[in-house]
C-alpha positions as CSV (number, residue, x, y, z in Angstrom):
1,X,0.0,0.0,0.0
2,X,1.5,3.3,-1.5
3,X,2.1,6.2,1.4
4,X,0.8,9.8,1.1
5,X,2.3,12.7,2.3
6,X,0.4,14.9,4.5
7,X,-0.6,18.4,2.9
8,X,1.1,21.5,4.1
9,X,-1.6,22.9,6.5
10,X,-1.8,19.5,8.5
11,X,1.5,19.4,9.2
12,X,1.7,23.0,10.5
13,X,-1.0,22.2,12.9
14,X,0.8,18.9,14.1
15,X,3.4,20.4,14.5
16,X,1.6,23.1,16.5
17,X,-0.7,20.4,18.7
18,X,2.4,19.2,19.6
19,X,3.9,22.1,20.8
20,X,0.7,23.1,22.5
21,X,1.3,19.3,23.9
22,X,4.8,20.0,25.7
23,X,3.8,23.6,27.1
24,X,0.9,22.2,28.8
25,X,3.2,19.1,29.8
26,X,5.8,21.5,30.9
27,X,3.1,23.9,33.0
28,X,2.5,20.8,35.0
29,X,5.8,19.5,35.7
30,X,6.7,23.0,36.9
31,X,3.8,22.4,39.5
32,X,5.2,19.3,40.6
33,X,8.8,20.2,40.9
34,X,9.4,24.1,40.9
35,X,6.2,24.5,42.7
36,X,6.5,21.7,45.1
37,X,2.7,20.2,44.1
38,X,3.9,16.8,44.7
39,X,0.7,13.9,43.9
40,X,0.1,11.7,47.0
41,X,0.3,9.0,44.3
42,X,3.8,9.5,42.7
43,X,3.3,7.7,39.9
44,X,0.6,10.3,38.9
45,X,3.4,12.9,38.8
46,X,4.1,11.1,35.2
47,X,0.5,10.4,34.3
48,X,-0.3,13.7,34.4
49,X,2.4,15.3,32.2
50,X,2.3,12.9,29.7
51,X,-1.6,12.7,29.4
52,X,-1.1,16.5,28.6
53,X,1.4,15.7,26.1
54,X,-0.8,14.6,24.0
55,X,-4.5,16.2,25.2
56,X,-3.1,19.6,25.6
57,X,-4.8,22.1,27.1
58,X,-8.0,19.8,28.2
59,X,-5.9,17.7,30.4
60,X,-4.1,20.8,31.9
61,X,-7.5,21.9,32.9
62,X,-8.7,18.6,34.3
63,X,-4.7,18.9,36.5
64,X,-5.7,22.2,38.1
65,X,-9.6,21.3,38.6
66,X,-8.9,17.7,40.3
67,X,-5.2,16.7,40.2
68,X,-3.5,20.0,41.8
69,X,-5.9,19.6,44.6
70,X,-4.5,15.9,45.5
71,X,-1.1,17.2,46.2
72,X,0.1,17.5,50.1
73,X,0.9,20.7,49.9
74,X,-2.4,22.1,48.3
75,X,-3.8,20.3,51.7
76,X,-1.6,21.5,54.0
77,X,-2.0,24.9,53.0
78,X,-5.3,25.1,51.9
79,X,-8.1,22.1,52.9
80,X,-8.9,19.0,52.0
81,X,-9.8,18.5,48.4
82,X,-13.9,18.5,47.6
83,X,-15.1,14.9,47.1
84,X,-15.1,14.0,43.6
85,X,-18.4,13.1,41.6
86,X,-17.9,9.7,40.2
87,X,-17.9,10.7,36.3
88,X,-14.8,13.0,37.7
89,X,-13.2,9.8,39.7
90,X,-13.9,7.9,35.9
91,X,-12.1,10.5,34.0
92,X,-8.9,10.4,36.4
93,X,-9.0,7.2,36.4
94,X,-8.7,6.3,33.1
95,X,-5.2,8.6,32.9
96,X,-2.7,5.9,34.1
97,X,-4.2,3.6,30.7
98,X,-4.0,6.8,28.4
99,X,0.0,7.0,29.4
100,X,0.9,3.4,29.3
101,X,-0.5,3.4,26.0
102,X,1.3,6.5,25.1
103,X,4.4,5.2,26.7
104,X,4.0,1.5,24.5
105,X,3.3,4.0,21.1
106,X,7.0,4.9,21.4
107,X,8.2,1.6,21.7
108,X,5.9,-0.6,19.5
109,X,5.4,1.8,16.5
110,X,9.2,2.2,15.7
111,X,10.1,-1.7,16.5
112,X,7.0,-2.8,14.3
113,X,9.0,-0.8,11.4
114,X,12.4,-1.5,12.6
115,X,11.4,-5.2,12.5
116,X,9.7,-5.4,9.6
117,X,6.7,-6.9,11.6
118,X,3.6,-7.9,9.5
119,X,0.2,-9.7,9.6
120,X,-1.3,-10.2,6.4
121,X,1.4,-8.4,4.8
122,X,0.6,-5.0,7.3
123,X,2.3,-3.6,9.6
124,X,-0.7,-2.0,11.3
125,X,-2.1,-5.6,13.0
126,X,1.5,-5.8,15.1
127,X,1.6,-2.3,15.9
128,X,-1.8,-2.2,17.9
129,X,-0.8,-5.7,19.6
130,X,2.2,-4.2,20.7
131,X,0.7,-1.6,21.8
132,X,-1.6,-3.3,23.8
133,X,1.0,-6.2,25.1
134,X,3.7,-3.4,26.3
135,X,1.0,-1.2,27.9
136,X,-0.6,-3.7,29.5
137,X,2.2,-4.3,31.9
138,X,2.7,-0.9,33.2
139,X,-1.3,-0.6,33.7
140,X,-0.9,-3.8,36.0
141,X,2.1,-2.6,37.7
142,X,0.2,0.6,38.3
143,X,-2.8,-1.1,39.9
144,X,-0.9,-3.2,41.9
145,X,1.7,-0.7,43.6
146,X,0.6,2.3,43.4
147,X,-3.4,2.7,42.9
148,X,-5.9,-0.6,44.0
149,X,-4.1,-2.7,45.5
150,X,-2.5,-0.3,48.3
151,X,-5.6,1.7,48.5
152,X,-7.8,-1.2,48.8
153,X,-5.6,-3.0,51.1
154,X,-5.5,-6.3,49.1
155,X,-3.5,-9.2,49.8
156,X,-0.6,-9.9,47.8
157,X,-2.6,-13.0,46.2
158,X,-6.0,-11.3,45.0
159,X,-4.0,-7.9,44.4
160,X,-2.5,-9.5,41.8
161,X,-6.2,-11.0,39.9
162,X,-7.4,-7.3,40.7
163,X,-4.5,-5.4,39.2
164,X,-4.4,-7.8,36.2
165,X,-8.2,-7.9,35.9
166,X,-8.3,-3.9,35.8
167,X,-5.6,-3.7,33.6
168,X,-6.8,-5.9,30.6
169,X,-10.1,-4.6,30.3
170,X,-9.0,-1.1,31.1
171,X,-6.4,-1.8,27.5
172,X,-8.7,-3.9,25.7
173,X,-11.2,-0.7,26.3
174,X,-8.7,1.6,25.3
175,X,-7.6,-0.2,21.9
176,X,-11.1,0.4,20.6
177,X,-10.6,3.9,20.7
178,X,-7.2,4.2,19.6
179,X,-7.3,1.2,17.5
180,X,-10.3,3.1,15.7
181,X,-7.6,6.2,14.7
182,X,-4.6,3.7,14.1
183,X,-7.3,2.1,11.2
184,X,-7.7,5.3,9.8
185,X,-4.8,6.7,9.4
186,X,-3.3,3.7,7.8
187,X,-6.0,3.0,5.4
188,X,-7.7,6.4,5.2
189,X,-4.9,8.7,5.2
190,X,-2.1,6.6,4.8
191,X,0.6,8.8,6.4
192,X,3.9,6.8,7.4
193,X,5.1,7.2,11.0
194,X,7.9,9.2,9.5
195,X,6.0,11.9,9.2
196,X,4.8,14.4,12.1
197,X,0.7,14.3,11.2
198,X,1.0,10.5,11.5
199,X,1.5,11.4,15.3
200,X,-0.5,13.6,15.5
201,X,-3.4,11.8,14.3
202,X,-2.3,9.0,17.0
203,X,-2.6,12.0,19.8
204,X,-6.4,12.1,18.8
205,X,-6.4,8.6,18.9
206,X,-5.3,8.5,22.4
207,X,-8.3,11.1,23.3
208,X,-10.6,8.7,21.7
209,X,-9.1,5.9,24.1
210,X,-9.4,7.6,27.0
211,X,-13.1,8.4,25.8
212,X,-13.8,4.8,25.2
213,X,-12.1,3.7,28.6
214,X,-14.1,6.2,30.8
215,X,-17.4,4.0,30.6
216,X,-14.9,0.9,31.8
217,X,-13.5,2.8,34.4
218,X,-16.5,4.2,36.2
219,X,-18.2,0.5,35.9
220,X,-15.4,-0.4,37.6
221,X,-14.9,2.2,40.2
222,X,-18.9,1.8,40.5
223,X,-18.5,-1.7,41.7
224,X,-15.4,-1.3,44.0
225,X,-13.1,-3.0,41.8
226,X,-11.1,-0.4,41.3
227,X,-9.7,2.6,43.6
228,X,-10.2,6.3,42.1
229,X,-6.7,8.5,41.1
């Protein structure tokens, strides 16, 4: 299947998203680390800069209405945060599976081609396996050290069903959404990862994940399964 190159004006606004993407990502690690906004969970210290990576300014809005407000020292100087609604506790929660899968994207995408990695003659098939094999990992290791398990108190021995149970729905649930955008730009607009709208276009793909995860998540949160971010 012959390539096509992206027109002009789609790459300047990739290229733009993008850089919208880091100055968001960069607002909130100055929070963290100039600022001293430290998470309670430290893993969501990474979450939360990547997930505005590639949701710009919509994630940096959701870190100063709900994550900001989880940090020690907005406690200690201020109150308490306000209890969360549970459509708010869904749409944390279904950050750590946005970054993982962000996190496997950089990984999967340039080993599939690398590798010269095919099913049925494609490279797309390996690349959202990948995807969801690498991320699926760091989900569970997620769950299990830093969000369910510990806040649920769990055993070492159902922790680790609860973790993994969490994590491969939460993916599969993902990969619908970001599977969806993969599709299209491979057959649709058939952009090679080399160039910069290619990544772009997996950036929306990633909202659409997070969109297609949230119903997961608050089913899950819903039934006590699993703890809110």
């Amino acid at each position: 299947m012959a390539m096509a190159s992206p027109p002009t004006w789609l790459t300047v606004i990739s290229w733009a998203y993008i850089g919208v993407g880091l100055l968001c990502a960069g607002v909130i690690l100055y929070n963290v680390y100039a600022r001293g906004y430290r998470q309670r969970m430290g893993a969501m210290e990474a979450v939360w800069p990547i997930t505005a990576f590639y949701s710009g300014p919509l994630a940096l809005w959701a870190y100063y209405r709900w994550g900001r407000l989880q940090s020690q020292k907005w406690q200690k100087e201020y109150s308490d945060p306000p209890e969360k609604s549970l459509p708010a506790k869904a749409a944390t929660g279904a950050t750590p599976c946005g970054a993982a899968s962000f996190l496997a994207h950089l990984v999967a995408v340039p080993s599939v081609i690398l590798l010269g990695l095919t099913i049925a003659g494609m490279d797309i098939w390996p690349m959202i396996i990948l995807i969801a094999v690498l991320a699926l990992p760091l989900l569970f290791a997620f769950e299990y050290f830093s969000s369910t398990v510990p806040g649920r108190s769990l055993s070492s021995g159902k922790g680790l069903g609860v973790a993994l149970l969490i994590a491969a729905v939460t993916v599969v649930a993902f990969d619908v959404g970001m599977g969806a955008a993969m599709i299209f730009v491979h057959f649709v607009l058939m952009f090679p990862p080399t160039e910069v709208a290619f990544w772009f276009v997996m950036q929306i793909g990633l909202i659409l994940g997070l969109a297609t995860t949230y119903p997961v998540v608050l089913w899950l949160i819903r039934r006590g399964t699993k703890e809110a971010v």
